[in-house]
TIMI-100081 format. One record per residue: x, y, z of N, C-alpha, C in turn; residue in three letters; residue number from 1. Coordinates in pm, whole numbers, plus 50000, padded with zeros to 5 digits. Each point is the difference from the previous one (the first is absolute). Layout:
TIMI-100081
NODE    n.X    n.Y    n.Z   ca.X   ca.Y   ca.Z    c.X    c.Y    c.Z  residuo  num
NODE      X      Y      Z      X      Y      Z      X      Y      Z      ALA  NUM
...
//
This chain:
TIMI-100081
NODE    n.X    n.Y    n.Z   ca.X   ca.Y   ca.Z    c.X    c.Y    c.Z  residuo  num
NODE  17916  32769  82567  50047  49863  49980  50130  49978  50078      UNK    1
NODE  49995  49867  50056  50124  49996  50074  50131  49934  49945      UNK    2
NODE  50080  50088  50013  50128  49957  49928  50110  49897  50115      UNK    3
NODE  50068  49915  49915  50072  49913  50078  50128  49977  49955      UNK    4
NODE  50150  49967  50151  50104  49955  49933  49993  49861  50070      UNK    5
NODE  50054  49939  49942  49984  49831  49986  50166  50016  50139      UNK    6
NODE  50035  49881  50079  50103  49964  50036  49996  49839  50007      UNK    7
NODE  50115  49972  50000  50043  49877  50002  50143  49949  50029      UNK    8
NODE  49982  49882  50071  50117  49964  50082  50047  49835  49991      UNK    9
NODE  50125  49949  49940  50049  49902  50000  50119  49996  50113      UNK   10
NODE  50021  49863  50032  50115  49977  50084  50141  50041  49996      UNK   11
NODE  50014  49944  49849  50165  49979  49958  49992  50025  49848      UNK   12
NODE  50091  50079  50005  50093  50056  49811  49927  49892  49923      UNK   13
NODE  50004  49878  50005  50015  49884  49929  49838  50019  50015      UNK   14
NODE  49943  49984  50056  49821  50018  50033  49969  50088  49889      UNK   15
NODE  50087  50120  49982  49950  50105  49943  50020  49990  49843      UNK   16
NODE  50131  49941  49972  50014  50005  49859  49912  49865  49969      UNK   17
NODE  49956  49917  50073  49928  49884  49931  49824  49992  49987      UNK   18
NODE  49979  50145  50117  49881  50021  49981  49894  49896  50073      UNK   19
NODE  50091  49914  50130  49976  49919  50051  49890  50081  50085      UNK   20
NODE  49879  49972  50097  49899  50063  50066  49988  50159  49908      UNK   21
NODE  50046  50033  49980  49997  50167  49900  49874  49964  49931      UNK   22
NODE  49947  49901  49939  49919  50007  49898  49876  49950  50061      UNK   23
NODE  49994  49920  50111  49894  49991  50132  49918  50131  49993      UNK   24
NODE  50103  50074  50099  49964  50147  50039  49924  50076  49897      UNK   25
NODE  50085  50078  49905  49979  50043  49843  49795  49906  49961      UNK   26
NODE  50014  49890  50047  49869  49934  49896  49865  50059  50144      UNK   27
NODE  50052  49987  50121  49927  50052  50125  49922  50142  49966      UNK   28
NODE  50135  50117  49973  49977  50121  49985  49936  49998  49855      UNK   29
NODE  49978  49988  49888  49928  49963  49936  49857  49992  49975      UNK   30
NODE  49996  49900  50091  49848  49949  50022  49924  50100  50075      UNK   31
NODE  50081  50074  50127  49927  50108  50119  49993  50151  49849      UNK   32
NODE  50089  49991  49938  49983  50152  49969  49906  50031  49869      UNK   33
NODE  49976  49878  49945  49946  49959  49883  50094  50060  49837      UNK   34
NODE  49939  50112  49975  50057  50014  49863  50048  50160  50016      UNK   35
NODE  49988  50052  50144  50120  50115  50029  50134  49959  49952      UNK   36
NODE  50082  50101  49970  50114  50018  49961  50086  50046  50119      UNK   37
NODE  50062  49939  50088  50104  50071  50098  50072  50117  49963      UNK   38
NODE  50041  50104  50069  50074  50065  49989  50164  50027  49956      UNK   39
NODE  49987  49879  50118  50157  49923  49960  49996  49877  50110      UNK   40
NODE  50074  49946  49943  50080  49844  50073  50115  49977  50084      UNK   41
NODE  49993  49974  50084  50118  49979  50121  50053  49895  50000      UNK   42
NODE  50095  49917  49976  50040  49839  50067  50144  50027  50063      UNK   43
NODE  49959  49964  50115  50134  49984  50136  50064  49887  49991      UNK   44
NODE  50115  49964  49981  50058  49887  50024  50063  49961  50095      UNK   45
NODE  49990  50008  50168  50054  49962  50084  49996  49862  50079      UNK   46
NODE  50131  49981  50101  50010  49911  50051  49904  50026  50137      UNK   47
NODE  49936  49829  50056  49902  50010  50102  50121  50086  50145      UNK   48
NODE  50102  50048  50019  50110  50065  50089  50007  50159  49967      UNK   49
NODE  49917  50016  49834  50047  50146  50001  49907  50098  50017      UNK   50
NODE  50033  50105  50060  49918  50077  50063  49949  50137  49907      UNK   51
NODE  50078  50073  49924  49990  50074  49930  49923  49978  49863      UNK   52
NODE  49899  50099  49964  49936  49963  49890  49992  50113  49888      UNK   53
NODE  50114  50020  49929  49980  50136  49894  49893  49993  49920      UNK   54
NODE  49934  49910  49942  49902  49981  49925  49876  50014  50042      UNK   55
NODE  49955  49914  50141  49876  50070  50048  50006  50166  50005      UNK   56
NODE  50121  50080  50116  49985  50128  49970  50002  50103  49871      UNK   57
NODE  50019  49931  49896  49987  50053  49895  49885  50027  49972      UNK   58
NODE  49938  49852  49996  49832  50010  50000  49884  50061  50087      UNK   59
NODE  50059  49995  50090  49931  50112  50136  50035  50122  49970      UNK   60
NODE  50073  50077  49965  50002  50129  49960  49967  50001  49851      UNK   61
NODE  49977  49932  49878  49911  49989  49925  49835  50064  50060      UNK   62
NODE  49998  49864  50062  49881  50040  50037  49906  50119  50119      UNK   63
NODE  50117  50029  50053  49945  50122  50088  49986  50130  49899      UNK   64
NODE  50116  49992  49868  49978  50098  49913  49897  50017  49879      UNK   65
NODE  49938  49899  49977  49883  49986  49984  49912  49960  50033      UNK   66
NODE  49973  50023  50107  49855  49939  50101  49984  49864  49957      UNK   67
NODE  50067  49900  49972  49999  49876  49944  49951  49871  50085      UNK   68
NODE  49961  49879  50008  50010  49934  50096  50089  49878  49937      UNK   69
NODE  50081  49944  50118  50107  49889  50002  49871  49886  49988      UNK   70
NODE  50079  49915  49911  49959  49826  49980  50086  49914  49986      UNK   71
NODE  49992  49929  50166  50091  49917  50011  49886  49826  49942      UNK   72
NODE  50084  49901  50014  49909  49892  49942  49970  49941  50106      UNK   73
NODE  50078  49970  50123  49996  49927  50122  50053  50053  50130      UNK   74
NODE  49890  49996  50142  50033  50065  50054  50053  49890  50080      UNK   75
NODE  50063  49940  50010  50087  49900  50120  50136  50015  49997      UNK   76
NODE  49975  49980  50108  50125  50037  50115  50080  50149  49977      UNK   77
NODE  49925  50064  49999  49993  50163  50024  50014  50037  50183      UNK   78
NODE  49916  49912  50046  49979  50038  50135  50160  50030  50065      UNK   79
NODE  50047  49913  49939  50207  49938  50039  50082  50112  49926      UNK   80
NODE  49951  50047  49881  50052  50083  49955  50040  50126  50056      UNK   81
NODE  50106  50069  50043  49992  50086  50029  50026  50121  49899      UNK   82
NODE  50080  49961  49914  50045  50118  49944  49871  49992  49855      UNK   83
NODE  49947  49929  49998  49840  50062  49894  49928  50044  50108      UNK   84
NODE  49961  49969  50103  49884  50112  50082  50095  50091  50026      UNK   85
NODE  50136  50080  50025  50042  50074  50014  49987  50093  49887      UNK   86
NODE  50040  49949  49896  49963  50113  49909  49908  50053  49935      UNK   87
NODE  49860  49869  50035  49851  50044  49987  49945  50103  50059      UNK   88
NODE  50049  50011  50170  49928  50076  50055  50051  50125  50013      UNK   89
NODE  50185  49987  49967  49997  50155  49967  49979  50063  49897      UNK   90
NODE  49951  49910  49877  49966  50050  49864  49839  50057  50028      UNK   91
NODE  49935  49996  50084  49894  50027  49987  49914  49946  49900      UNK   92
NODE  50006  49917  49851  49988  49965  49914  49886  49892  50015      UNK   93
NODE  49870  50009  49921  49932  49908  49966  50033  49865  49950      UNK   94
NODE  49923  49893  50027  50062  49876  49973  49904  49870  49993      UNK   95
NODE  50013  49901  49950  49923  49917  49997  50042  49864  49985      UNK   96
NODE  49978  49935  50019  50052  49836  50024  49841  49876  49901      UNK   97
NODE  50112  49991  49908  49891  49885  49903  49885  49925  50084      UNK   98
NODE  50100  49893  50094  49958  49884  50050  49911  50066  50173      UNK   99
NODE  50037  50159  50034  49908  50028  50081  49925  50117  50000      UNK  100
NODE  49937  50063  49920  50017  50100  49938  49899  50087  50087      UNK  101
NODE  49963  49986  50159  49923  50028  50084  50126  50036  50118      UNK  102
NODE  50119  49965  49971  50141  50062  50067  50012  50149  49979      UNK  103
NODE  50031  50040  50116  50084  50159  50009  50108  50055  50046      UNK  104
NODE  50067  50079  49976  50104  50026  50111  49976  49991  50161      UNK  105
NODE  49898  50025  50055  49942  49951  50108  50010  49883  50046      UNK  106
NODE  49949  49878  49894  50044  49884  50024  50132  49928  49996      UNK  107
NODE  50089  50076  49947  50138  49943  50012  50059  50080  50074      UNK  108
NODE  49977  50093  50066  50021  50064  50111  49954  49898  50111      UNK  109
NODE  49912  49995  50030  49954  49917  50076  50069  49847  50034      UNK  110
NODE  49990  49933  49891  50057  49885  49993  50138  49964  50066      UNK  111
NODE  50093  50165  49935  50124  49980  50055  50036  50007  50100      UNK  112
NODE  49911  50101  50096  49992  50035  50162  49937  49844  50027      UNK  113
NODE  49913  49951  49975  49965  49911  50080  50105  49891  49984      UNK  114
NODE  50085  49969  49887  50076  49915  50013  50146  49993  50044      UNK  115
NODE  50036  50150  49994  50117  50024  50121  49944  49988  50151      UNK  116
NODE  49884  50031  50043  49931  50029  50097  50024  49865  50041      UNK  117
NODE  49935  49873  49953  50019  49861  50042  50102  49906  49995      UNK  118
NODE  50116  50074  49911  50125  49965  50050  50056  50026  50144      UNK  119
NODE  49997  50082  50010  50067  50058  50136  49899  49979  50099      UNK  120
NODE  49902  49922  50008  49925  49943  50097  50065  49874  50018      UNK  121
NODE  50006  49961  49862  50000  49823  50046  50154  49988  50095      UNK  122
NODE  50078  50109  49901  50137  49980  50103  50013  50031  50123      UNK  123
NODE  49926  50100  50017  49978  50063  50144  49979  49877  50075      UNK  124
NODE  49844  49953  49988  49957  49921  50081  50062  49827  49969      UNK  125
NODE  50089  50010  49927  50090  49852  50015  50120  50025  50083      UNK  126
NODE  50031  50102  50026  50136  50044  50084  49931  50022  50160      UNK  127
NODE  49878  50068  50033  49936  49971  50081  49984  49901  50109      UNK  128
NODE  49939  49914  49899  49966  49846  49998  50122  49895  50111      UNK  129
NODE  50114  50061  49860  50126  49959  50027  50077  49997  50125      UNK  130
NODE  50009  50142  50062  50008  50036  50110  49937  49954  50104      UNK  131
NODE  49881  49983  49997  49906  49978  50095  50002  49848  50038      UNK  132
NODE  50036  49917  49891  50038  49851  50082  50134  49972  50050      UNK  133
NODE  50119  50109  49944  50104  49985  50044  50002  50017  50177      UNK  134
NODE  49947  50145  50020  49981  50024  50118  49947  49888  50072      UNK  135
NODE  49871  49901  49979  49937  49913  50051  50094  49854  50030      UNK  136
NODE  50144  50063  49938  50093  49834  50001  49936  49909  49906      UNK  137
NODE  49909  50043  49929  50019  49912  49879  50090  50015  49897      UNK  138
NODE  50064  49859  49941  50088  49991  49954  49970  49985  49829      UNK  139
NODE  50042  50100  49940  49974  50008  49837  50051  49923  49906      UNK  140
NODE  49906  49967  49924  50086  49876  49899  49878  49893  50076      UNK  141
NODE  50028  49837  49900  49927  49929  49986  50078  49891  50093      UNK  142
NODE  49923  49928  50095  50031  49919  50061  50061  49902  49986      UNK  143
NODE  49910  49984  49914  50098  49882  49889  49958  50012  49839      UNK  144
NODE  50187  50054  49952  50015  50003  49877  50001  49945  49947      UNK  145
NODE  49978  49848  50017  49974  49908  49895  49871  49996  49969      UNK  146
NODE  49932  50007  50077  49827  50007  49960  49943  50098  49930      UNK  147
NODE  50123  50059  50034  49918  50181  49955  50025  49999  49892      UNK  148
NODE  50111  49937  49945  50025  50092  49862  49932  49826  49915      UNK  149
NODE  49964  49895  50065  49918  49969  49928  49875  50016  49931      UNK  150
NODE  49947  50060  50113  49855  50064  50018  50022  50136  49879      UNK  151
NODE  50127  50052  50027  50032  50124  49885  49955  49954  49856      UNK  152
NODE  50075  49902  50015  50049  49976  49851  49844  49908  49906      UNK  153
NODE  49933  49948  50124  49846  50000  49930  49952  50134  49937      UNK  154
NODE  49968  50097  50136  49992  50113  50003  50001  50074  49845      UNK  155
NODE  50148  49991  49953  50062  50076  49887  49963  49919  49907      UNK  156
NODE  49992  49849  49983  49921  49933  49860  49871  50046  49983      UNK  157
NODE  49881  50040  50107  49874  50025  49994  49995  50171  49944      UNK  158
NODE  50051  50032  50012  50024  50112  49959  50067  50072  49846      UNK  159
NODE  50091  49905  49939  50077  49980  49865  49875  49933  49954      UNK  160
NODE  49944  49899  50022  49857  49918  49942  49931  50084  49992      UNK  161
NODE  49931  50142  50076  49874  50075  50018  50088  50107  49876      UNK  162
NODE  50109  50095  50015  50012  50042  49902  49973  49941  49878      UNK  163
NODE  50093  49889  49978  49998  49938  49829  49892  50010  49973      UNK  164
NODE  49907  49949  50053  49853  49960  49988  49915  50145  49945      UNK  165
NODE  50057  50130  50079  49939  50118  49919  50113  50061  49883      UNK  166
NODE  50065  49964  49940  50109  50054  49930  49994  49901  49861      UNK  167
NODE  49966  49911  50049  50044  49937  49871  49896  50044  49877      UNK  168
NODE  49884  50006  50025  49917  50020  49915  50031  50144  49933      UNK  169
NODE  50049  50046  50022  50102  50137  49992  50087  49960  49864      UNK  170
NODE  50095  49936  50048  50059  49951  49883  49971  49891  49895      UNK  171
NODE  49866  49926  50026  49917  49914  49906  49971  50183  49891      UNK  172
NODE  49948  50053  50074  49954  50098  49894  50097  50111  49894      UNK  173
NODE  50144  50040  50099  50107  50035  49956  50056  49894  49855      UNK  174
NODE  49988  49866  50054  50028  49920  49870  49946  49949  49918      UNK  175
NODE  49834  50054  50000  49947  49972  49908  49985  50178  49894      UNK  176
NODE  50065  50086  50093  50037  50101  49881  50099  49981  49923      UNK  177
NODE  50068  49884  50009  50101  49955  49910  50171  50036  50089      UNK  178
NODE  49968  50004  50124  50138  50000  50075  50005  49873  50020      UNK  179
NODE  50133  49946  49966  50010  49854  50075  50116  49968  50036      UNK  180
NODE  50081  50128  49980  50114  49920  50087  50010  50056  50167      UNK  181
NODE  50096  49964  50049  49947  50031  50181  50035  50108  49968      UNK  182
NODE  50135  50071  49982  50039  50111  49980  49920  50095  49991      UNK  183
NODE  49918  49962  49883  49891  50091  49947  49942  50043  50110      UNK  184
NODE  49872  49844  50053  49923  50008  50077  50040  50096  50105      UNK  185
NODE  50157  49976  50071  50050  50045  50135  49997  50196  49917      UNK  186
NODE  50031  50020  49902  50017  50148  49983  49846  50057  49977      UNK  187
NODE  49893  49934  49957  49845  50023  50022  49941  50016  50106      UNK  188
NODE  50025  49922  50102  49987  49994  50151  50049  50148  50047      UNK  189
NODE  50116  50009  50000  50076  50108  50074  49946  50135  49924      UNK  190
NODE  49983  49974  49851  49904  50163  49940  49858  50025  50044      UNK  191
NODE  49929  49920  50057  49864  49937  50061  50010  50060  50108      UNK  192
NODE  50086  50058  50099  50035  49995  50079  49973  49913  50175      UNK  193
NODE  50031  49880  49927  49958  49884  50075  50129  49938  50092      UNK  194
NODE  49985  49988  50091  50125  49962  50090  50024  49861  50036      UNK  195
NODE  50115  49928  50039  50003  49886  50025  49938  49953  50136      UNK  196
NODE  50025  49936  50018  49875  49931  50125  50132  50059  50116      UNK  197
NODE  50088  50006  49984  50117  50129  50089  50000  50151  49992      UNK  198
NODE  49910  50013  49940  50036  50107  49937  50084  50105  49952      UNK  199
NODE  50085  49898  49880  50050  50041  49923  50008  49957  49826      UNK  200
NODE  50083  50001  49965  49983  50043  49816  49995  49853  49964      UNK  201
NODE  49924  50006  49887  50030  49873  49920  50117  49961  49950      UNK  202
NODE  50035  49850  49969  50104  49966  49981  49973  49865  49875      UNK  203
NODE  50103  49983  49907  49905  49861  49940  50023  49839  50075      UNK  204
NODE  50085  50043  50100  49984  49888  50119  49868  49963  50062      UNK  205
NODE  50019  50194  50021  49885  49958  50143  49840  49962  49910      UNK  206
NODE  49971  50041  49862  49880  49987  49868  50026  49840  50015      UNK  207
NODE  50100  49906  49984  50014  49908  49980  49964  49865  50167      UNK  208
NODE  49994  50052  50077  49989  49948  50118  49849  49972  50043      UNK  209
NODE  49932  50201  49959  49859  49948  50002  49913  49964  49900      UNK  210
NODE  50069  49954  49896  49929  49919  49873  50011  49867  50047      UNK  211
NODE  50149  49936  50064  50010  49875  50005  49948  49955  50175      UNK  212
NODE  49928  50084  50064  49922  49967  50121  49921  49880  49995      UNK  213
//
């Protein structure tokens, strides 16, 4: 029979003592493990900046010491992660992901090479690019900045419109679990690990901007 340690990960202190996304996760792992009993329980409380994770490695050497397998609830934005595939793959450690549960270390191996891999393309070949019309005497920048940054600034409404448009229903459902203030909503979002259409953290500004779209 296969034995399991549960992990879990909130944003912020305040996430953690309120049990804000914590109880998401927790109802995820749940449902995948049925009426197993974990071994033990992990919850990390870090900021989306911090890199170090004592709690996953706790649980990874848990589980390498008992042939155990890891259950995380959600595998997104792992690929970005560096310091969880870092300590996955030197844990050697079995693992499993709720929401993909056909994921391996292979695949987030993978993921992460391919997505450093296409960073340093796109820059490559925009500096390239760059070069290559300079040399030609073309002159960089927009001919005319008044047009341009009109044309921008469509640009950037069609785009704030296409997000809201997938997000909100996000927080129709966040507040019909009984979150309703933005605050809330904005600290549900960010335990979700859902990013702003900048990608960055929720705010009850920025909750309040795409409600009133």
């Amino acid at each position: 029979m296969v034995e399991y340690v549960t992990y879990y990960r909130v944003s912020t202190d305040k996430q953690g003592r309120s049990g804000l996304g914590l109880e998401a996760q927790q109802n995820a792992v749940s449902d995948f493990i049925g009426n197993i009993v974990p071994l033990e329980e992990f919850t990390e409380i870090e900021s989306g900046k911090k890199a170090d994770r004592p709690e996953l490695l706790k649980a990874l050497a848990l589980c390498k010491k008992r042939k155990a397998r890891l259950v995380i609830a959600k595998l997104d934005r792992l690929s970005r992660n560096v310091a969880f595939i870092a300590n996955l793959m030197d844990s050697k450690a079995d693992f499993v992901a709720c929401d993909m549960p056909e994921a391996n270390k292979l695949t987030i191996h993978i993921l992460a090479a391919v997505a450093e891999h296409e960073r340093e393309m796109i820059s490559q070949r925009t500096k390239v690019a760059l070069q290559a019309a300079k040399a030609r005497g073309v002159k960089l920048g927009s001919p005319n900045p008044e047009k341009g940054s009109k044309v921008g600034v469509v640009q950037l409404t069609r785009n704030a419109d296409r997000f809201a448009y997938n997000v909100v229903p996000i927080i129709h459902e966040i507040q019909a679990a009984g979150v309703k203030t933005y605050r809330g909503i904005a600290q549900a979002l960010n335990a979700r690990g859902i990013q702003t259409a900048r990608g960055g953290d929720w705010h009850p500004a920025t909750v309040r901007n795409i409600v009133n779209r």
